[in-house]
TISEFI-514705 format. One record per residue (C-alpha): chain; residue in one letter; x, y, z; residue number from 1. Coordinates in nm, 3 decimals, m for minus. Example, Ala and Ser with C-alpha at 12.3 -4.5 7.8 and 13.67 -1.06 7.14 Angstrom:
chain->A res->A X->1.230 Y->m0.450 Z->0.780 n->1 $
chain->A res->S X->1.367 Y->m0.106 Z->0.714 n->2 $
! end
This chain:
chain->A res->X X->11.642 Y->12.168 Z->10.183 n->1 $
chain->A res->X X->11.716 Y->11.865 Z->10.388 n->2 $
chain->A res->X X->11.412 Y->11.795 Z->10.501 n->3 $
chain->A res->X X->11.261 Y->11.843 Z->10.138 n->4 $
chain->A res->X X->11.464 Y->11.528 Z->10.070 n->5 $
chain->A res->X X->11.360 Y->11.325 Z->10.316 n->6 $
chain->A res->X X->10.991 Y->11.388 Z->10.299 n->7 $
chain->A res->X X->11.063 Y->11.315 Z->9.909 n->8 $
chain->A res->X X->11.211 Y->10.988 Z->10.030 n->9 $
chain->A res->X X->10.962 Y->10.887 Z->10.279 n->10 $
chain->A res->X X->10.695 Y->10.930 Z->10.024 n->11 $
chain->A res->X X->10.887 Y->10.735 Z->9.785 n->12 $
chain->A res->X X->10.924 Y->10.461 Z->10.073 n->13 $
chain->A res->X X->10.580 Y->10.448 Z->10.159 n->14 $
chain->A res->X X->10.450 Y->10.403 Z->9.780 n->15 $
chain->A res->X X->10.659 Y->10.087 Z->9.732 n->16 $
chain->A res->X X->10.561 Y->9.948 Z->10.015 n->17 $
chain->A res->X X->10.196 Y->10.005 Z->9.940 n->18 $
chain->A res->X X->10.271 Y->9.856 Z->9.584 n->19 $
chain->A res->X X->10.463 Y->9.554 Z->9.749 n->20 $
chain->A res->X X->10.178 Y->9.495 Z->9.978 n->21 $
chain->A res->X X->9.922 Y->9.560 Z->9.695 n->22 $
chain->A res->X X->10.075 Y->9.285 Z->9.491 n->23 $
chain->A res->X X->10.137 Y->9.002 Z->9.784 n->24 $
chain->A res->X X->9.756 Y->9.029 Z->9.873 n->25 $
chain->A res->X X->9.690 Y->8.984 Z->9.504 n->26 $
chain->A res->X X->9.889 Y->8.719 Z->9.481 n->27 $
chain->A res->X X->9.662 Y->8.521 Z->9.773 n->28 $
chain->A res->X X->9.376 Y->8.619 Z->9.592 n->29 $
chain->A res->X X->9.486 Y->8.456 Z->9.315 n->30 $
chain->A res->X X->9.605 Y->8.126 Z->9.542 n->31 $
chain->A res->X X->9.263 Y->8.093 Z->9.732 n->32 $
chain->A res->X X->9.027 Y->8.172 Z->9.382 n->33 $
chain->A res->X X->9.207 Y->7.878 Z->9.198 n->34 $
chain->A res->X X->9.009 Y->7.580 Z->9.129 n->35 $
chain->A res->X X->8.648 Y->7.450 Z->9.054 n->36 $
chain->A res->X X->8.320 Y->7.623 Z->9.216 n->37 $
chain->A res->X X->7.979 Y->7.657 Z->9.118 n->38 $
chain->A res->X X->7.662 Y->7.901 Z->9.164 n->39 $
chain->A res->X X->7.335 Y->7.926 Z->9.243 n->40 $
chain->A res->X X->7.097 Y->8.235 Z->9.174 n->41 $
chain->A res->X X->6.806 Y->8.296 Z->9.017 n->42 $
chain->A res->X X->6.772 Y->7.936 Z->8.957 n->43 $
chain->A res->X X->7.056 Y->7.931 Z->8.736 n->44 $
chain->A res->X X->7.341 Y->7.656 Z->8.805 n->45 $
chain->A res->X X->7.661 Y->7.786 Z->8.705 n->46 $
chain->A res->X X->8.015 Y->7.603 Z->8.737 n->47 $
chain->A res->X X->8.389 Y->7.813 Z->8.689 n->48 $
chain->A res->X X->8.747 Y->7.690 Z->8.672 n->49 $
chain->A res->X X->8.961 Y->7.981 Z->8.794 n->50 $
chain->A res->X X->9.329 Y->7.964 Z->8.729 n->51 $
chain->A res->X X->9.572 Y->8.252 Z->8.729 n->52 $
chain->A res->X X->9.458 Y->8.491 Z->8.511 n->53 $
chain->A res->X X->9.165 Y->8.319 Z->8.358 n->54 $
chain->A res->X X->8.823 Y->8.249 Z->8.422 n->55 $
chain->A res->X X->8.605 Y->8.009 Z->8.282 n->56 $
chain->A res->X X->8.232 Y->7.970 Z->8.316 n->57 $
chain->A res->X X->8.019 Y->7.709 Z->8.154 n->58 $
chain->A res->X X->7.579 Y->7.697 Z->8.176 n->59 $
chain->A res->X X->7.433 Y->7.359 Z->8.057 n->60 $
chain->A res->X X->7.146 Y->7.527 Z->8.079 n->61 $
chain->A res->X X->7.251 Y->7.801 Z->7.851 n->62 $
chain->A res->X X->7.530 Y->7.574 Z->7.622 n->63 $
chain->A res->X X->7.800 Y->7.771 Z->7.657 n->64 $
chain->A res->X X->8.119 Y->7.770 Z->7.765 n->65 $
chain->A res->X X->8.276 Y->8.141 Z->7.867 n->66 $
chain->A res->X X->8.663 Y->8.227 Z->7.902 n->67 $
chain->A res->X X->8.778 Y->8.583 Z->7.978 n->68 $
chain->A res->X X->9.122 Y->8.704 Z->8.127 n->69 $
chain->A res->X X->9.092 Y->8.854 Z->8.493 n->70 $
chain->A res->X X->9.349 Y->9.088 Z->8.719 n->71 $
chain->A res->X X->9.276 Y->9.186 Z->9.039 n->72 $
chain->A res->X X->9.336 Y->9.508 Z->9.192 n->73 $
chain->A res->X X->9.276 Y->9.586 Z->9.598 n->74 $
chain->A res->X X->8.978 Y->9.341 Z->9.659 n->75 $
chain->A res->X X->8.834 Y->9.397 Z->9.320 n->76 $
chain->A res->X X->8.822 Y->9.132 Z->9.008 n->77 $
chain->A res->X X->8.878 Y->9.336 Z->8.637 n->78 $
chain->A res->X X->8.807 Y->9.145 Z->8.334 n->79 $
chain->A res->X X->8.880 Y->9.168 Z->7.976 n->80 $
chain->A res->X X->8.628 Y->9.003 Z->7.794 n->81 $
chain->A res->X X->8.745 Y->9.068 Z->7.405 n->82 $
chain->A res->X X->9.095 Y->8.927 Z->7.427 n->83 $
chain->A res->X X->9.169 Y->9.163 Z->7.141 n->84 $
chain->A res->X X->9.175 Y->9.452 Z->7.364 n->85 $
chain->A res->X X->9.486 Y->9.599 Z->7.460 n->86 $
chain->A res->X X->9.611 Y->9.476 Z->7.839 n->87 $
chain->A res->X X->9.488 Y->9.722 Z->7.995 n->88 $
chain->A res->X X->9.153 Y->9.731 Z->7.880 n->89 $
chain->A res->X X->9.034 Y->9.538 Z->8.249 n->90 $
chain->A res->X X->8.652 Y->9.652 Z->8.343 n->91 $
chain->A res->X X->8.528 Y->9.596 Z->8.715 n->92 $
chain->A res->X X->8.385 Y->9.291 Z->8.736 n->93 $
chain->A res->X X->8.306 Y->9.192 Z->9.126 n->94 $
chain->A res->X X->8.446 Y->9.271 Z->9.422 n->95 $
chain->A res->X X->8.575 Y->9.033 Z->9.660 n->96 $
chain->A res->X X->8.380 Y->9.035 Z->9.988 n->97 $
chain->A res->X X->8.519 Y->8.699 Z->10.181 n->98 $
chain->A res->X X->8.732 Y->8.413 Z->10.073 n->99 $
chain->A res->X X->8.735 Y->8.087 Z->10.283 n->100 $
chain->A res->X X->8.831 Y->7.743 Z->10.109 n->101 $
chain->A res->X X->8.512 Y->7.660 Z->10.027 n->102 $
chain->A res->X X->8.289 Y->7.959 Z->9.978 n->103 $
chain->A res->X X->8.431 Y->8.297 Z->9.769 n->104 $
chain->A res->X X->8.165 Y->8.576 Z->9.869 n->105 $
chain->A res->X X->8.118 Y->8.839 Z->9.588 n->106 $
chain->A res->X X->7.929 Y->9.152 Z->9.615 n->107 $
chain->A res->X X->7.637 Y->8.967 Z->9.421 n->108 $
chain->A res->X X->7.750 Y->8.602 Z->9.402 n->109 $
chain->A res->X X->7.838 Y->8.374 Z->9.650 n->110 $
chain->A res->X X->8.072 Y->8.047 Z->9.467 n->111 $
chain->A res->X X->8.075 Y->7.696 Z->9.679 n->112 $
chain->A res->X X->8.398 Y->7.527 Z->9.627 n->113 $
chain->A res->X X->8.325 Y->7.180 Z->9.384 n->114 $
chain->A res->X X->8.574 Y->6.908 Z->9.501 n->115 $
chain->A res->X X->8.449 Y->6.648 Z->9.200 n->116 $
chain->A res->X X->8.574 Y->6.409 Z->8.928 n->117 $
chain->A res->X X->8.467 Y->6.505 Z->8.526 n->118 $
chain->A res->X X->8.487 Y->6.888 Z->8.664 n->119 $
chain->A res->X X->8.521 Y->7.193 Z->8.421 n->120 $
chain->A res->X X->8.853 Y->7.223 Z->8.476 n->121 $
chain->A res->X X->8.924 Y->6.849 Z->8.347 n->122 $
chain->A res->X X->8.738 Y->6.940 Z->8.023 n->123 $
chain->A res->X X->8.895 Y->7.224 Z->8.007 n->124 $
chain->A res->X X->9.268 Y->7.044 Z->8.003 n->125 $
chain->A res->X X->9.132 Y->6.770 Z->7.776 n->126 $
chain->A res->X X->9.122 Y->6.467 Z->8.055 n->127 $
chain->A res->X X->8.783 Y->6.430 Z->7.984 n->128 $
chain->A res->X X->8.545 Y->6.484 Z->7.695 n->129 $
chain->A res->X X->8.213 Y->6.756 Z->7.676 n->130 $
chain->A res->X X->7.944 Y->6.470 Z->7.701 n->131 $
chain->A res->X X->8.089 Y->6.328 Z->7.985 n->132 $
chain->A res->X X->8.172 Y->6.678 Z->8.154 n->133 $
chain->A res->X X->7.789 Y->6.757 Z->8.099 n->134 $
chain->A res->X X->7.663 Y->6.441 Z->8.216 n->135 $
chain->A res->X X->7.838 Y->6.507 Z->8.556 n->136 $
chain->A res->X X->7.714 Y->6.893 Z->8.563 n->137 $
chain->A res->X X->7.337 Y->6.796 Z->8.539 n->138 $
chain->A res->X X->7.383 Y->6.522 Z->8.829 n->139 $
chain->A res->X X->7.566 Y->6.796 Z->9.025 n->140 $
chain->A res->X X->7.335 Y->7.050 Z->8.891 n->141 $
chain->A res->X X->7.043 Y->6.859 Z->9.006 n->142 $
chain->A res->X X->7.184 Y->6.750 Z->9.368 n->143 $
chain->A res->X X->7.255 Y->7.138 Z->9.447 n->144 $
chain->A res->X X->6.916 Y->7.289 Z->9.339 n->145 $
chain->A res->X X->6.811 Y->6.936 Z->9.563 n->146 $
chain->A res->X X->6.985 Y->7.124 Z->9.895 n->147 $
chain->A res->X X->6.926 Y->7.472 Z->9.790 n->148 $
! end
């Protein structure tokens, strides 16, 4: 009977300490994905402002501007794109492959860190306004596809 208990208790042990573990790695994720980055592929230029829980994308090319609401989970990014949904309504979105501070490797997407003024996260706090936030994207848009 005694050792019933403490298997019961070991197993009990070892699931928090996965969950503690679990959430401290998310929590880095979440520190290292912050900021401004931008894409390449398929010839398409693509910039994002990730903060904690939300991800923003914006195409000139395209004229939008995308939010959705992100977790993550292991190495894995879930998203929630109708903000209606209930919370835990998170699909698989990417999974993280390599972080470094200026690259993010996805399975399919690789994001280059963007260190500029008039970025996407300054229109997206209102310090600067959408003309002048899309007059900087196509210079930056046409300096990358430039190097790439």
């Amino acid at each position: 009977m005694e050792n019933k208990r403490k298997i019961r208790i070991n197993i009990i042990l070892l699931i928090l300490m996965i969950n503690f573990t679990s959430c401290h790695n998310n929590k880095e994720y979440v520190n290292k994905l912050e900021g401004n980055w931008y894409s390449i592929q398929d010839n398409t230029y693509l910039e994002y402002f990730i903060k904690k829980n939300e991800i923003y994308v914006y195409s000139v090319a395209a004229g939008y501007l995308y939010k959705y609401d992100y977790i993550i989970r292991n190495d894995s990014i879930f998203n929630k794109l109708d903000e209606n949904l209930k919370t835990d309504d998170y699909k698989f979105y990417n999974k993280i492959l390599k972080i470094s501070p200026d690259t993010l490797h996805f399975s399919y997407r690789k994001l280059i860190r963007l260190d500029n003024e008039n970025s996407l996260e300054d229109l997206i706090l209102k310090k600067i306004n959408k003309e002048e936030y899309v007059a900087s994207n196509l210079k930056r848009e046409e300096k990358n596809n430039r190097s790439n």
